[in-house]
N, C-alpha and C positions, 0 to 999 in steps of 0.2 A: 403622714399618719400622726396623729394627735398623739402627745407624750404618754394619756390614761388610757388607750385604747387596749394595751396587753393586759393591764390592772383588772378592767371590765371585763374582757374575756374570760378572763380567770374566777372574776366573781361569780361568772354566768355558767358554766359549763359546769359546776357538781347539779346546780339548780336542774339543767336539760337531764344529766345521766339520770338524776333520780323520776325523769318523768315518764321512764319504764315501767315506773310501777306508781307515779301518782296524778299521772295525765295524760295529755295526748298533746300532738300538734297538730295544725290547720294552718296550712301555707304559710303565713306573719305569725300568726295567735299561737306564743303557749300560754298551757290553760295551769295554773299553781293552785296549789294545794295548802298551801303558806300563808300566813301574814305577810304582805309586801310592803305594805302600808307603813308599819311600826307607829312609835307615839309622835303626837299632830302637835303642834305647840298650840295656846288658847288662840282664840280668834283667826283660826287658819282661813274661814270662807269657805270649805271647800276642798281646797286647793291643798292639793299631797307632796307637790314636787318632785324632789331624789329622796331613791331611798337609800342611796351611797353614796356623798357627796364626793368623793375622794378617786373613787371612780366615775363617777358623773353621769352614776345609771338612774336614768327618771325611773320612778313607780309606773308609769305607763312602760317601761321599757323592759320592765321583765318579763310584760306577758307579748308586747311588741317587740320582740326582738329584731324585727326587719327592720322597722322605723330607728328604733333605738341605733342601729348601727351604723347606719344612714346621717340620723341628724349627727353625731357626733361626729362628724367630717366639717359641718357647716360651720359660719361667722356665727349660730345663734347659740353653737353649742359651748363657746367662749368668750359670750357677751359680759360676762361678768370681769374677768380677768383683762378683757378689752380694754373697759373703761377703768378699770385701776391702775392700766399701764399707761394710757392715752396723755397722764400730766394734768386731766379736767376731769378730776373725777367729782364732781359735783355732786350732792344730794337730790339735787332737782331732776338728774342725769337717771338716778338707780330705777327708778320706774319701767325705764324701757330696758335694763338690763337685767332683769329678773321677772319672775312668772308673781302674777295678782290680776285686778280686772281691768287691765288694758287692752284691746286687743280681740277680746272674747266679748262673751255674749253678757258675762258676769255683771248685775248691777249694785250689788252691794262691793264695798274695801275687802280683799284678803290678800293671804298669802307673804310674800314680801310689805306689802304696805303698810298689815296691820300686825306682823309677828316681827321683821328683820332675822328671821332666822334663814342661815344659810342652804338650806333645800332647797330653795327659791331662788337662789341664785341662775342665770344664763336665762335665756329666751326659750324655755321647755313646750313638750305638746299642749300644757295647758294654758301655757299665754296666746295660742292662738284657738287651740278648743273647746275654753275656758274649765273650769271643777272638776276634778273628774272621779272624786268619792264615792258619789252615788254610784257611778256604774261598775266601780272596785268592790263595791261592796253586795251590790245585787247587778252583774252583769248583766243586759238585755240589748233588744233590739228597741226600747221603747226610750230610754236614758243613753246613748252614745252620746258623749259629747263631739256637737261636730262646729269646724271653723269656718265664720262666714267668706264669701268669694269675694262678695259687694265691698266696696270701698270707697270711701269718701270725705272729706275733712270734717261733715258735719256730722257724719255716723260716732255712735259708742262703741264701736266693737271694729275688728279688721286693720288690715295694715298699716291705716293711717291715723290710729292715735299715739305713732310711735315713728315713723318714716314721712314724717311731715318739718316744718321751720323751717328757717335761714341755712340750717347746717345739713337738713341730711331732708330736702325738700322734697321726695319721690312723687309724693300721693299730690302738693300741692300743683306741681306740673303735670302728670298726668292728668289729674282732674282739669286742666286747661290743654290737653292735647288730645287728637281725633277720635283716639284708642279709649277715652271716658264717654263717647256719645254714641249713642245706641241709635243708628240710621233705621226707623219702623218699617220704611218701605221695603227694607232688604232683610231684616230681622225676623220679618213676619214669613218672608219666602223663603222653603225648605230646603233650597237646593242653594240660597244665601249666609243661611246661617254657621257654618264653619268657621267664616269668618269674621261676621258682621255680628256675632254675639259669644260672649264668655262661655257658656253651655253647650253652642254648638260647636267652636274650636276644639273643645278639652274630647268632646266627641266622635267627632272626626280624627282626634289625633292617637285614640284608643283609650284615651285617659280615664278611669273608670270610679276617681277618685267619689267618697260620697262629701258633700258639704249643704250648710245650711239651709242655701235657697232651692237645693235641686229639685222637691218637688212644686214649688210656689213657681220655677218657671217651665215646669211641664206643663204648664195655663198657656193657652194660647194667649199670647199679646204680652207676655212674662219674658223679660229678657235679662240678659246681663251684659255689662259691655267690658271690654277688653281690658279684664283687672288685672292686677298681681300675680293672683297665681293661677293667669289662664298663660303666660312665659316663665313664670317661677314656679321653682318647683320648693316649697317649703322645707322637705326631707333631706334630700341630696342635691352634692355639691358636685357632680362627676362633672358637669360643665361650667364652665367661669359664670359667673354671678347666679350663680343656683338656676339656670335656664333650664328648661323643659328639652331645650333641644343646643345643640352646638349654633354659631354664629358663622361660624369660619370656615364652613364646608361649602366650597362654591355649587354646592346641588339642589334646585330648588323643592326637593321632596325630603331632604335634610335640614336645611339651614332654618332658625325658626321664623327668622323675619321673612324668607319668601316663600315659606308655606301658604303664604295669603297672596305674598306683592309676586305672586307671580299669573293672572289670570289673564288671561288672552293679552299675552306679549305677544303670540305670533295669532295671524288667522288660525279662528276657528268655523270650519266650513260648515257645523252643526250650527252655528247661530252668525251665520253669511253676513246678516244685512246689520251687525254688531260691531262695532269698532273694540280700539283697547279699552281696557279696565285693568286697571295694579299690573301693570309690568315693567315695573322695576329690575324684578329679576331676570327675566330673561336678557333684557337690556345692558343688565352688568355684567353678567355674564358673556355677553356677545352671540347672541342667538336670535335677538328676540327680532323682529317686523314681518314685512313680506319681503322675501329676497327676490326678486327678479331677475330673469333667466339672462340677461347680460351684467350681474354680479362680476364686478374679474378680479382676478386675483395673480400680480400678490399688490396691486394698485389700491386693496384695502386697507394696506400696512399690516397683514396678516399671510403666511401661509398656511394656516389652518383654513380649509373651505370649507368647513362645520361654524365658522366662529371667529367676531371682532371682539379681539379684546381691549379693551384700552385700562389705563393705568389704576383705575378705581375697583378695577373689577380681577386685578392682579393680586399675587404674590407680597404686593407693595403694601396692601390694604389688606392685608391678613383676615380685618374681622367685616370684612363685608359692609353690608349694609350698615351694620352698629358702629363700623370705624367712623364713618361721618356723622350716625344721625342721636348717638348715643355716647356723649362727651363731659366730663367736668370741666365745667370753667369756674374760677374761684373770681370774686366781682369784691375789686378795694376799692378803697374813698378816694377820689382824685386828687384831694388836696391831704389830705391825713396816711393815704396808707390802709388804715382800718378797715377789717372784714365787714363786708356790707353782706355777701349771699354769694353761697354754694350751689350752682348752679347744675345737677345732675343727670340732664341730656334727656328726661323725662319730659320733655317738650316733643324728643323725636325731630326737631328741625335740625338743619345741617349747619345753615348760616341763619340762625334767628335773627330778629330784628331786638334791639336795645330800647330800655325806656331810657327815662333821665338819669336814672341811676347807674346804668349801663349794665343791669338784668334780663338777660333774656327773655323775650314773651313772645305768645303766640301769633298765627297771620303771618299772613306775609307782604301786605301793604306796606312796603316801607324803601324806599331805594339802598340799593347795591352801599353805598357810604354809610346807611345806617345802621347796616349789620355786622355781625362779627365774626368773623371767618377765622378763628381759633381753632375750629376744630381740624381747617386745614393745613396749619401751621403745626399741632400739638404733633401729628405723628411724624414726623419729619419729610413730609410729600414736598412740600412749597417752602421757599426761602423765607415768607413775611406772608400776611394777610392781602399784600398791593397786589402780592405776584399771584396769588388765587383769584382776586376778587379780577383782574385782566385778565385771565387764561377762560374765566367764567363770561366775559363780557365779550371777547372774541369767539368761542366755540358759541354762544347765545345769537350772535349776530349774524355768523355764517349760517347757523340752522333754520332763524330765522329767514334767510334772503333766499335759502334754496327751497321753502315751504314754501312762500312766497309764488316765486315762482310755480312750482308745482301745481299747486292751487288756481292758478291762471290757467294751466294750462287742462285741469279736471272740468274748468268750468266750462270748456269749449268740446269735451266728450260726451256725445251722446247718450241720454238718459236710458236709453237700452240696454245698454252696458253697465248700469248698476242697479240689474234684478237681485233682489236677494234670493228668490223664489224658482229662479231657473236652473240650480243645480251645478251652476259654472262658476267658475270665480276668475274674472276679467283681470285684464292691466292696470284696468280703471280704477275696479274695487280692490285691488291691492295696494295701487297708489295711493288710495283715498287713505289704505288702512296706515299706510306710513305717513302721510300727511297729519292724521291726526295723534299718532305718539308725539309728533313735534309739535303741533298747535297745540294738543289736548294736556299733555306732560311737558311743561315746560324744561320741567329738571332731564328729561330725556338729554339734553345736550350737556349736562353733564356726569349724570348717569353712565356716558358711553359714546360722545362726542365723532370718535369714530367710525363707529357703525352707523349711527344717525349722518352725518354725510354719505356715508357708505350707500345708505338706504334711499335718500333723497336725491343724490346725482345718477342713480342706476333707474330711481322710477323714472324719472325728468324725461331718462334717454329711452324708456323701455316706452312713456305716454308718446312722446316724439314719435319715434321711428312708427310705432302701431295703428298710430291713428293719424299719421301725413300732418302734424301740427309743428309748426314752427317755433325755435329757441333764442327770445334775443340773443345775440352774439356778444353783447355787454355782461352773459352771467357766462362764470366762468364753472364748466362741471370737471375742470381739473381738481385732485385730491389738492386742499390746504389746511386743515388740521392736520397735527402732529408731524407736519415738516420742520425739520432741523436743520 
């Protein structure tokens, strides 16, 4: 709890008693009867601030009281005191630690930029919603000020005229990672959109928030793609890094990264003749493929028969998915030392590939020595980068050899055997569907190493035995990952 949070209470609560008799409430909204506002210094913009700096209650926050209680949990809410503690407190710096028109939609200078008076101080609702006098002054439906979703390095307004550079690079890498590019073919279809577009996730996930674009992509062909604050939650801090949802809950109707990465991990008999799509999560978790009915167990390295688990998808890896794909790495001059680029895991890659500088960048065209495998070294999983980047190169190689196989052996089952349209669902076409987690997802063997053998030495023997086909006797379908 923030040291001013008792201070603000105290300023708030004669305000609420008296709104027996001079307001009402509406869910968030109390509605005042008062000046909140007080005097503007000259050239404000707009732009109101606190109207208690001491308690560090915005003007927005006295008739928002939900928000107001909320933000003041966040980094945004001590953005100011951050950067005077930080050692760098720079001029160049105060912009993004105080409310003006960065951010927002604002295109004229106000606020901090053109007063330096302290109202303005911390990251307030109006550095992302920009002015918000007019609607102080004549409340409506027609003046809300609302904060755009969109986000982009070349944009005026939105997250990244402020979470961009060398040092605090979010919007740069994201704008170079999947989650900026809006796939049309799948954007366009209704029963895609959840996850393939910014408006359809916040949707699906109940989010009811309003913002700037929302009716411009109620257009057909109008999309958004997977911004800021379609995983961040602007207001509150109740999960680590302002997330919309926790990381660390191995459930995939919890956790926010497999809300999406988790779509036909396992057959679905509703779309038969479908392979995988994003199953990641079921995969980490140790659930996901077709388990075939000579599965044995405990030869899985599991007594659980619900589920392999292997080390990434453990107790080990606390934050899931975000433990590998979402990391800082800090990038010095090989001969000087000197800060070159903060690298904030806004790529979403686990082991990105390096340029000359030794920056992480997008793709993955680059061999296993190119990359840099930090992230599995920062949590304490692996001794060094050598010992991942082997364990990566043997679990990759097994999976490959027993796909391999498999694959050989699919090609000699009768094309009968994978109707999609017959209502059954074969050996075949379950083999098939574990064949391609491992051709199709490469990262499957590391994702879950152990079930993916698991998977592929149990179809091997289930194609064998069902359909009279023969197994070189050179592949071996004893268990060899995670023997010790």
């Amino acid at each position: 709890m923030r040291g001013h949070g008792r201070k603000r209470l105290a300023a708030i609560i004669p305000a609420i008693v008296a709104l027996s008799i001079a307001g009402c409430v509406d869910e968030r909204i109390v509605y005042r009867d008062r000046d909140v506002v007080g005097e503007l210094p000259p050239n404000h913009g707009n732009f109101v601030g606190m109207s208690d700096t001491e308690a560090t209650l915005t003007v927005c926050g006295n008739c928002h009281i939900g928000f107001q209680g909320e933000w003041e949990q966040t980094a945004h809410a001590d953005a100011w005191a951050t950067l005077q503690g930080s050692g760098h407190a720079l001029e160049m710096c105060e912009a993004c630690h105080t409310v003006n028109e960065l951010g927002n939609v604002a295109v004229q200078a106000g606020g901090w930029t053109t007063t330096g008076d302290e109202r303005y101080h911390n990251v307030q609702c109006e550095s992302c919603h920009g002015p918000g006098l007019a609607h102080i002054q004549n409340p409506n439906d027609t003046n809300i000020p609302l904060a755009p979703l969109a986000v982009g390095l070349d944009m005026t307004m939105g997250c990244g005229e402020c979470h961009r550079g060398a040092h605090h690079p979010f919007v740069d890498e994201w704008e170079q990672s999947r989650h900026a590019n809006v796939v049309t073919a799948a954007a366009d279809r209704a029963e895609c959109q959840a996850c393939h577009t910014g408006e359809g996730a916040l949707a699906a996930w109940g989010i009811r928030a309003d913002y700037l674009e929302k009716e411009d992509v109620a257009q057909p062909g109008n999309h958004l793609a997977i911004t800021c604050g379609v995983c961040h939650d602007p207001h509150d801090a109740t999960n680590e890094g302002q997330l919309l949802f926790p990381v660390s809950v191995p459930n995939e109707e919890q956790n926010l990264c497999m809300k999406c990465h988790h779509k036909r991990g396992t057959p679905d008999l509703a779309s038969q003749g479908r392979g995988p799509h994003s199953p990641e999560g079921p995969l980490l978790l140790g659930y996901g493929g077709w388990w075939p009915p000579n599965m044995q167990f405990p030869d899985t390295l599991s007594t659980d028969t619900a589920r392999i688990q292997a080390t990434h998808g453990s107790e080990v890896n606390p934050q899931l998915c975000a433990g590998c794909h979402v990391n800082r790495i800090e990038v010095t001059d090989q001969l000087t030392g000197d800060f070159v680029f903060q690298s904030v895991g806004h790529l979403f890659e686990a082991i990105p590939c390096l340029d000359s500088n030794g920056v992480p960048v997008p793709g993955g065209n680059c061999s296993p020595t190119e990359r840099t495998y930090q992230t599995c070294t920062g949590a304490g999983c692996h001794g060094s980068e050598a010992v991942a980047r082997s364990l990566q190169q043997v679990a990759t190689d097994r999976i490959n050899e027993l796909a391999e196989v498999l694959n050989g052996l699919l090609a000699q089952v009768p094309a009968t055997e994978f109707n999609a349209n017959d209502g059954l669902y074969t050996t075949a076409e379950g083999a098939l569907f574990n064949y391609q987690l491992a051709a199709d997802f490469p990262a499957s063997a590391v994702h879950n190493p152990f079930l993916m053998e698991a998977l592929l030495r149990a179809s091997i023997r289930q194609v064998r035995d069902d359909y009279g086909l023969a197994v070189s006797s050179s592949v071996s379908l004893d268990r060899q990952l995670g023997i010790h």
